[in-house]
N, C-alpha and C positions, 0 to 999 in steps of 0.2 A: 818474395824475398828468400834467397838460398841460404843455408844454417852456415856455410862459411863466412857469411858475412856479418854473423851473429858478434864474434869478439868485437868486430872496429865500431859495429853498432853501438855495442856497450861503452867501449870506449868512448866513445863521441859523448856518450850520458854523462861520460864523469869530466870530462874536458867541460861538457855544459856547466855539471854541477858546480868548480873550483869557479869557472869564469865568474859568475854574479853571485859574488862572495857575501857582500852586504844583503842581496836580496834572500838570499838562499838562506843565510844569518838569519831572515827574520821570522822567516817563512818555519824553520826548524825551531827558532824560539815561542813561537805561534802553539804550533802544533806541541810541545811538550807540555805548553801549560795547558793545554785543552786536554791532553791523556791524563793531565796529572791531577786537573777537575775531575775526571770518571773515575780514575780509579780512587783517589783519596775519600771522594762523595760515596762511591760504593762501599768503600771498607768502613768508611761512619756507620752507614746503614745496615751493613752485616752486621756489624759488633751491636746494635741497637736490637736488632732482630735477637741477634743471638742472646743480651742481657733479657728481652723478654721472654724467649725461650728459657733458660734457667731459671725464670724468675716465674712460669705459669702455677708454679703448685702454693705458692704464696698469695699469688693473683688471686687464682680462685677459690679462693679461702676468703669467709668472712667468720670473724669472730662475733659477737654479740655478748658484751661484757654485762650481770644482771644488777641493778643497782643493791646496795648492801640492804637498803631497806625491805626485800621483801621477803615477805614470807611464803612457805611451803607450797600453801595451796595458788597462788601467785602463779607459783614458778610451775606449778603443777599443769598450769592454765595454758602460759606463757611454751612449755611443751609440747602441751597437745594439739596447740594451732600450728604449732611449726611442722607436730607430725600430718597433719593433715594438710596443710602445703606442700609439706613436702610429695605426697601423693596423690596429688590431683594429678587431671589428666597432662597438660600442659604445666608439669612441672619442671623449671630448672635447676630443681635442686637434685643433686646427685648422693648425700648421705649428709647426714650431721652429727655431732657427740656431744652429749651434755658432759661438761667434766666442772669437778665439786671444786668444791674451793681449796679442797686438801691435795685433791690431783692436779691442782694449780699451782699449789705451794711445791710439791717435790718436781713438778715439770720446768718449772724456773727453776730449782735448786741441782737442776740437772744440767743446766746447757754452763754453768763453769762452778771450780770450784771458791772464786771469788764468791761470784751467788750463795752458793750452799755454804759458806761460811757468814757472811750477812742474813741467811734468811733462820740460820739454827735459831736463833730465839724465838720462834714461831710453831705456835701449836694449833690445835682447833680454837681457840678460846681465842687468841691475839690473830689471828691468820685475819692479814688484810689486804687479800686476794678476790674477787668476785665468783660467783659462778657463770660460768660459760658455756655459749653456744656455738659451739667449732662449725660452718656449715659449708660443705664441698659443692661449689658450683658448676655448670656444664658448659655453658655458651656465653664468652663474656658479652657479645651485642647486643643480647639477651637481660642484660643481669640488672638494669634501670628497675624495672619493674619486680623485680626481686626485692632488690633495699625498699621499695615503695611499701611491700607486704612486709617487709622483717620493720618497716621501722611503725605499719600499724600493731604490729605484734608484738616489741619490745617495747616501745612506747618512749618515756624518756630515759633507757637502757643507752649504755654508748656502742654503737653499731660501729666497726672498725673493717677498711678494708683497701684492698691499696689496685682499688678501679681506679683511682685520679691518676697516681703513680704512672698506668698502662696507658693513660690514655694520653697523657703527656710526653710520654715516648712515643707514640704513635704519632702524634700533631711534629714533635720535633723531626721523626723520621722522613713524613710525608712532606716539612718543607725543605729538610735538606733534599731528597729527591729534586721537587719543583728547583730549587737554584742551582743542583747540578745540572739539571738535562737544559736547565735555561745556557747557565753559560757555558757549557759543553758545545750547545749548539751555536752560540754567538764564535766561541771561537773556531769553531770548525767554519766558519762560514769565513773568517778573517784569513785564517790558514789557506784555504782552496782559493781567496782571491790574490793573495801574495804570491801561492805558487804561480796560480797565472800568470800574472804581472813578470816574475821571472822568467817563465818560459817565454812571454812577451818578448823580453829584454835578446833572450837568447835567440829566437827566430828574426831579432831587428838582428842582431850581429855578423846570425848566416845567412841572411837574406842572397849575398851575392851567390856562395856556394850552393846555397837550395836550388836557385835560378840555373845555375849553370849544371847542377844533377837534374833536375827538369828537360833539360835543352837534351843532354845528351839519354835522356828516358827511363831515368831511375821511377820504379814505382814510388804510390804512395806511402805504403808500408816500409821502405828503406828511407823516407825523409823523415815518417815520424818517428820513428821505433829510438831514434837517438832520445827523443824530447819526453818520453813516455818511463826513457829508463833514467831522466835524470829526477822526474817525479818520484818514481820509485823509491831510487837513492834517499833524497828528504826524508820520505816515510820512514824509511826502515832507519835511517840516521837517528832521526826524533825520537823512532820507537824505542831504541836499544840505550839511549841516554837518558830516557825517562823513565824505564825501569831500573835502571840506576838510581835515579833520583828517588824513584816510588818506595824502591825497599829500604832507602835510609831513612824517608821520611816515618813512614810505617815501623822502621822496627827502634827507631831511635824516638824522634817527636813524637809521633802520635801513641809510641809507648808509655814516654815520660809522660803525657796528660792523665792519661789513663790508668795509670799505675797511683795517680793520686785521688782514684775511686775505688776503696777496696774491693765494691759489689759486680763491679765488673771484670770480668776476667776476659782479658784481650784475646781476638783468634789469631795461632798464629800463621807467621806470612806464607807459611808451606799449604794452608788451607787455599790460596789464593792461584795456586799452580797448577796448572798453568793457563787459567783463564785469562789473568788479569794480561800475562804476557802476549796470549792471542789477541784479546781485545786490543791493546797496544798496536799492533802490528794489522789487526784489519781495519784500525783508525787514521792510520801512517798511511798504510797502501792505499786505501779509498782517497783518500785525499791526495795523493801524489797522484794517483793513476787520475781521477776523475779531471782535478784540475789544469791535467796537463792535455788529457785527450780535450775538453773542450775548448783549453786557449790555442792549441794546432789546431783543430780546425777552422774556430772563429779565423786566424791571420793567415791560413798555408790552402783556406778554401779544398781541403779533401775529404 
């Protein structure tokens, strides 16, 4: 194929394209919802990642609140097992703090001045704050067997810590995953048999003109190179209207949900650039390119 002949090639792609308006319609409605699966399912699971990220130094934190009832040598007890967990060999404890019940009281009285105005009536005498065991931990996969030890060790002490929190993000994250990649793949698969079917449509159309550039010895690469760039086209169609779609959705919708969870703070859409736009664009072109080479050959036999 000589490069002069590259423009009417192309041209013939988009003559293809306008011809099967309806097909092509679907084929490009197909494929947007299927970019628009990847990337809206990705930006869930980044923003989930990223709220557990933020959220590790609270993670692994457990507290261990001591019950009012005990006394000194209790707690004295109730320490030194901890110290001695704490440094065992296979220990996942990383440091802990005993803090009094008075370092309780001004550490709440600290985080607003709403607080430190309700807690001023509180001295040693009325302070009905607990004594606590702040304790820093290393490996969350790890940490089962940690509460297993802290709660032979605090006994009926309330053991507080927000592994359920992670791990329910984690289960949430893991099945948006599985239903993205599930219908991501379903619709890719709808996509690529629509374009077919249009390039189908389109090689029934030129069937006479195919026949008669055969007769007079056009290769094979000047009959498909038409049918290859009107896949293209689709792709890159889909791609560029579904980034469209994506940045409204993301900086509009899925802002407004999220903006009604104080704890999460949204990434923003400039974090996403320009992945999400390549991703777009190698899902468009795989599927335009792939569905078009294999319905030219199954019907044009090259």
């Amino acid at each position: 194929m000589k490069l002069r002949n590259l423009p009417y090639l192309i041209g013939q792609g988009f003559v293809s394209f306008w011809r099967n308006g309806a097909m092509t319609t679907a084929a490009i409605l197909v494929l947007i919802c299927c970019m628009l699966v990847l990337g809206s399912f990705y930006a869930i699971i980044d923003n989930l990642d990223n709220f557990i990220e933020e959220q590790t130094e609270d993670i692994q934190t457990i507290n261990c609140y001591v019950h009012a009832a005990t006394d000194d040598e209790q707690l004295l007890q109730k320490k030194q097992a901890l110290t001695e967990l704490a440094e065992s060999e296979d220990s996942n404890i990383v440091s802990f703090v005993h803090i009094t019940k008075a370092e309780s009281l001004a550490e709440m009285a600290a985080q607003s001045d709403e607080l430190a105005q309700v807690l001023s009536g509180y001295d040693e005498t009325n302070n009905p704050l607990p004594e606590t065991f702040r304790i820093k931990f290393r490996d969350i996969d790890e940490v089962h067997p940690l509460m297993r030890n802290l709660e032979v060790i605090f006994g009926g002490d309330e053991i507080e810590s927000n592994i359920d929190m992670y791990e329910s993000v984690n289960d949430i994250s893991s099945t948006v995953t599985m239903v993205g990649i599930w219908l991501m793949a379903i619709l890719l698969v709808i996509a690529i048999l629509i374009i077919m079917n249009t390039v189908k449509l389109t090689v029934f159309a030129r069937r006479k003109d195919i026949m008669v550039m055969r007769y007079i010895g056009a290769k094979s690469p000047f009959v498909v190179t038409p049918f290859i760039v009107e896949g293209i086209i689709i792709g890159l169609v889909s791609a560029i209207i579904s980034l469209g779609i994506q940045y409204y959705l993301y900086s509009f919708v899925v802002a407004d949900i999220l903006s009604s969870y104080d704890a999460i703070n949204m990434v923003p859409v400039t974090e996403y650039l320009p992945l999400i736009p390549l991703a777009f664009l190698a899902v468009g072109l795989f599927a335009g390119v792939v569905a078009s080479a294999v319905s030219v050959k199954k019907h044009l036999n090259v």
